[in-house]
N, C-alpha and C positions, 0 to 999 in steps of 0.2 A: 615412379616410386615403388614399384614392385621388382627391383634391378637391382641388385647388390652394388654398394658402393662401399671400399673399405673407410670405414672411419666415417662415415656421413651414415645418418639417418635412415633407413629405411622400413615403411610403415606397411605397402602395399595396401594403403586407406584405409585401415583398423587399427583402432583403437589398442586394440589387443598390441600392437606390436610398435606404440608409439614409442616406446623406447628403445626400439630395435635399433643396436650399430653393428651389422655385419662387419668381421676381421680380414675378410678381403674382398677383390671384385668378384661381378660375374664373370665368367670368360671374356662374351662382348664385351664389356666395359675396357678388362683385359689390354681388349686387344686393339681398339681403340685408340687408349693410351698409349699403348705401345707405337702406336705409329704417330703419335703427337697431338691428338686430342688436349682439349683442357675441358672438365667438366666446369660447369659451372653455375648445376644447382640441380635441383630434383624439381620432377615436375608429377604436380597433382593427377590424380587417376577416378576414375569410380571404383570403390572400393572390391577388394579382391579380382580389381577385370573383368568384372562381370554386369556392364550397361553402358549406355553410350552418354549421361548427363556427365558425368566427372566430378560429382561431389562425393563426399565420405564423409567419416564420423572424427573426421581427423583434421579438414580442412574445409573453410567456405568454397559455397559451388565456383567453378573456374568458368570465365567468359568467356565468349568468343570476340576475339579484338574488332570481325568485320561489323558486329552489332551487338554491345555488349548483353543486350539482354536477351538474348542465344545463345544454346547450347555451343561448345566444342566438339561434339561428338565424343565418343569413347570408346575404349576403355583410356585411351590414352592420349586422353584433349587436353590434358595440359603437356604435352609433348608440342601437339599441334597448335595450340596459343604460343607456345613460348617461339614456334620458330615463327610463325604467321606477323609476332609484336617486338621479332627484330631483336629477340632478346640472345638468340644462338644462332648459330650456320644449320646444326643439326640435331635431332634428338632420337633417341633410343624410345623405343615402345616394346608393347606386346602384342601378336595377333592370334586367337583364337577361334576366333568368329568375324573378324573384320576390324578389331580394334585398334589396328597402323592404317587402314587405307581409310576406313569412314572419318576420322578425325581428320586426318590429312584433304579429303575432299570439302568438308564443310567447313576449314577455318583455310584452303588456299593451297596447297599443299602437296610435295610428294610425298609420294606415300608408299612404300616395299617391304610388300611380303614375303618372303622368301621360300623356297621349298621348305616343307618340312621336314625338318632333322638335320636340314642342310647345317643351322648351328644350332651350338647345345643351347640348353635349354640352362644349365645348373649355374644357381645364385636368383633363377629367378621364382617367385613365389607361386606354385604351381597352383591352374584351374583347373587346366583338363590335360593329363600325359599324350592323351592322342592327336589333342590339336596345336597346341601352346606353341606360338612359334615368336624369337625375337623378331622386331622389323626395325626399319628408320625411317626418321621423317624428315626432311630437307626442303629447303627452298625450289631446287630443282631437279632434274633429271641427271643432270650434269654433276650435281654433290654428291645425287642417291650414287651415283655411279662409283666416285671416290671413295665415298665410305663404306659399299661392297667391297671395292679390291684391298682397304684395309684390311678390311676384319677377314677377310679371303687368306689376302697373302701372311697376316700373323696366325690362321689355322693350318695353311700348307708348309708354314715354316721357312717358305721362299718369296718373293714376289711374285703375285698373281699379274698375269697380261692386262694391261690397260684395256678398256672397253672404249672400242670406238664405234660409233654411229655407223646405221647398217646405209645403204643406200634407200631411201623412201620410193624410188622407182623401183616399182615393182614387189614392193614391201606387200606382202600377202596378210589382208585383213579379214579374218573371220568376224559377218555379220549374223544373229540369229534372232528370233523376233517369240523365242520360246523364256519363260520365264522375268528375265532382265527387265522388261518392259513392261507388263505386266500393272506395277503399281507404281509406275514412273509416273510424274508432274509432267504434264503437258509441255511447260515450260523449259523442267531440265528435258527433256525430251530433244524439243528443239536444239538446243545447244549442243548436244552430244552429236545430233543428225549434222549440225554445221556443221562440226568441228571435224568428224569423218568425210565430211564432201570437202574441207579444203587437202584435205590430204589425199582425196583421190585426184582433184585438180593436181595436184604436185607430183600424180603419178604413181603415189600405191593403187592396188587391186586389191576391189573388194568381193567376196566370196560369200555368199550364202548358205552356210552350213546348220542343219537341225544341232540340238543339242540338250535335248531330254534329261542328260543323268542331272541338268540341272534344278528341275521339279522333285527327282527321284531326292536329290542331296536335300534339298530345301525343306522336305515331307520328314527326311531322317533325322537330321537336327532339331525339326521343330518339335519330335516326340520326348525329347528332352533326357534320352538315353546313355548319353557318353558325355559330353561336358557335365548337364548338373550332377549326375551320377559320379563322376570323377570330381568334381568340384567338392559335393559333400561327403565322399570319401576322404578329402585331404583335409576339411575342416572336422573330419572325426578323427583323424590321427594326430592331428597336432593341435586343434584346439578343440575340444570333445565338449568342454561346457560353455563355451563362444558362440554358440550361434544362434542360440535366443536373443545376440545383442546387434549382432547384423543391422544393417539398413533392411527395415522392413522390405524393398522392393527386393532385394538381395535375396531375403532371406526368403521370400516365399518362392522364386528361381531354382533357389537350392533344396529346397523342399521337395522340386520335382528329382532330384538324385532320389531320394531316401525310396518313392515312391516305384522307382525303379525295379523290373527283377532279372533277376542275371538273364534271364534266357533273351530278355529285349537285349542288353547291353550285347552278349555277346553275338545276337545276331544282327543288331545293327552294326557293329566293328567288320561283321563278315559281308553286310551290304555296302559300306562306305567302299572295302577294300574292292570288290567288284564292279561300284560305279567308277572308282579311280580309274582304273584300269580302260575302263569303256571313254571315260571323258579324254584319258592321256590316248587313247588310237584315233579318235574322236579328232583332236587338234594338231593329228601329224598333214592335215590339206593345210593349214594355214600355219602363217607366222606369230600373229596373236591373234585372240579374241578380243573383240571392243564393245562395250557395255556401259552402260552410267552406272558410276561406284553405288549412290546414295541417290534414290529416287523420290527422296520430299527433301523441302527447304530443312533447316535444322529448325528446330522449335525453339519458342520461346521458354524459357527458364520456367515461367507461370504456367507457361502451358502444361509441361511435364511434370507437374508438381503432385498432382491426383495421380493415383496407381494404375486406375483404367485406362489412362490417358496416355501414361508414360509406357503403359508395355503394348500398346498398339505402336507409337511410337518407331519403341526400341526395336518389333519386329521388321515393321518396315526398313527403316534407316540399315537394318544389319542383311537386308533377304538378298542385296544381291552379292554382298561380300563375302558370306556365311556358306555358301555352295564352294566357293573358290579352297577355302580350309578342309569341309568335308572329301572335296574331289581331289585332295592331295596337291593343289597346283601351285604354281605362284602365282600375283599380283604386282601390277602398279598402278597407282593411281596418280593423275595427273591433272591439273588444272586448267580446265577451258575454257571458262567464259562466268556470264551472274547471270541467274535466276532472276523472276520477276521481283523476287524481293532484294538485289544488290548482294545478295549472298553466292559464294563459291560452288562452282559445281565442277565434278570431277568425272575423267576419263577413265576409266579402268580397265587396261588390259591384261588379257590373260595367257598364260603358255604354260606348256607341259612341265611336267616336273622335271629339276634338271637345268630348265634352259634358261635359266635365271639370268646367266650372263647377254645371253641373245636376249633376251627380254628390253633389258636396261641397255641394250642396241637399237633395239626398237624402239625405246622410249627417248633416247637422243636425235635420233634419226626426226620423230615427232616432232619433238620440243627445237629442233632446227627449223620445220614449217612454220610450225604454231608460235612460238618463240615462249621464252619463260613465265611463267603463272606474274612474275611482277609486272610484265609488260602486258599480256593481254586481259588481266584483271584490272592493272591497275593499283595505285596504293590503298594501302590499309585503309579504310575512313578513319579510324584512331589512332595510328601510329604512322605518320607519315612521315 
């Protein structure tokens, strides 16, 4: 709902803009349709992209279909409820900090992030210019794939090369035991470790590589320098007396912008730029990186309802996604196996910027071991 849609609604979960009908699409949307899409409906967010519950001021909190009284993740969990409840093939999101793969992980889900800048950004409701990137969320790896070479080949203006599946023998996996794991569930833990040992059965090779710029990323985002900073920049340009009416959790996020002073902002733009740099040399030994998306269960709705509660939470749920945006790379997120609570847990791999297409090679190549999130998960418990 932060997506430009002509003629349709669009609020980006404020108030402010409940009356918002943009006159045409985003590009993505675009382009989408152009290749034959049919929309067919907006799906709820946390308000301005900015948490992982997906409620606003604009709409009741969104479930999560595996346990309704569980979060979706976010920013873009009602993207991931609506394809998880069978209600679409696939949905358009935002990622910033992780807000296409962490929903996509905790309601079932692929989940792609794309390089950044690989597509525009314009029609969509801006948090941070540095990090803002579209993504999509799909049933499978197999869809994600599709609807890359869409939106691909209506940006080249010709048709983009289908993406076929890399061979998994021999498929070079970067393993690292820095950061990623860290404040992982014992439980997703396990899963993740399974789900890499059937794929090395099947013949990929796995690699032991450090990878540091991920603590450096993780320390730079959490200063709260370039997104909130960019965030409450755009709410001072277009909505200047709005944001005393924010969701409180929101609002006090973006508070950290204001607190901001350029010398932090512009020296952290000049550290992200040189961790990029280190992480993309960093991942020329391997083919991806493999990591668990979202290292706790999603929480109960009650549970995240206190402030204290919900941004210990939100840090967690976003620490391993949130390094992937600062490091400039792409993502996929993939679905493995359940958690001790019956809840989704997701795979997440990583590659250099750029190799997006190889990426989503790698991820078919996977999803032919593993087989698709319906069959090794299982159905929905609510929508079967």
């Amino acid at each position: 709902d932060n997506i430009a849609t002509a003629g349709v609604r669009t609020t980006a979960g404020s108030a402010f803009f409940s009356d918002h009908v943009p006159n045409e699409n985003a590009p993505v949307v675009d382009r989408l349709m152009r290749a034959g899409a049919v929309m067919v409906g907006k799906a709820t967010m946390h308000e301005f992209a900015f948490g992982i519950r997906s409620d606003n001021t604009v709409s009741p909190p969104c479930h999560n279909p595996w346990k309704l009284e569980r979060i979706p993740g976010g920013s873009s969990g009602g993207s991931g409820a609506a394809v998880a409840a069978d209600m679409c093939v696939g949905a358009l999101g935002s990622d910033t900090g992780g807000s296409v793969r962490v929903p996509a992980s905790m309601t079932g889900n692929v989940g792609l992030k794309p390089t950044k800048r690989r597509w525009p950004t314009d029609g969509i409701t801006p948090l941070s210019s540095t990090l803002d990137t579209p993504g999509i969320l799909t049933r499978s790896a197999a869809d994600a794939a599709l609807a890359f070479t869409a939106i691909e080949s209506a940006l080249q203006g010709a048709p983009a090369p289908a993406i076929a599946p890399l061979d998994v023998r021999g498929l070079k996996i970067g393993l690292t035991g820095s950061h990623f794991w860290d404040r992982c569930q014992d439980d997703i833990a396990g899963v993740i470790e399974d789900a890499i040992a059937e794929l090395s059965v099947a013949g990929a090779a796995t690699l032991e590589i450090s990878f540091p710029e991920a603590i450096q990323a993780a320390k730079t985002m959490g200063a709260g320098a370039v997104v909130a900073a960019e965030g409450y920049a755009s709410l001072q340009e277009y909505l200047p007396d709005w944001i005393e009416t924010l969701d409180p959790m929101v609002r006090v996020r973006m508070e950290d912008g204001r607190k901001a002073k350029a010398t932090d902002y512009v020296l952290a733009l000049a550290r992200m730029a040189d961790l990029a740099a280190s992480a993309a040399a960093r991942l020329e030994a391997v083919d991806i990186l493999a990591v668990p998306t979202v290292p706790l269960t999603p929480p109960k709705i009650a549970d995240v309802a206190d402030p204290d509660a919900y941004n210990l939470a939100n840090s967690r749920a976003l620490s391993n996604a949130t390094v992937v945006n600062v490091l400039g790379l792409c993502a996929l997120s993939m679905p493995v196996g359940l958690d001790h609570a019956g809840m989704p847990v997701g795979l997440q791999l990583i590659s250099k910027p750029g190799d997006d297409s190889k990426l989503l090679s790698a991820g078919l190549a996977i999803e032919r071991v593993l087989g698709e999130g319906k069959d090794r998960l299982g159905p929905v418990p609510n929508y079967k």
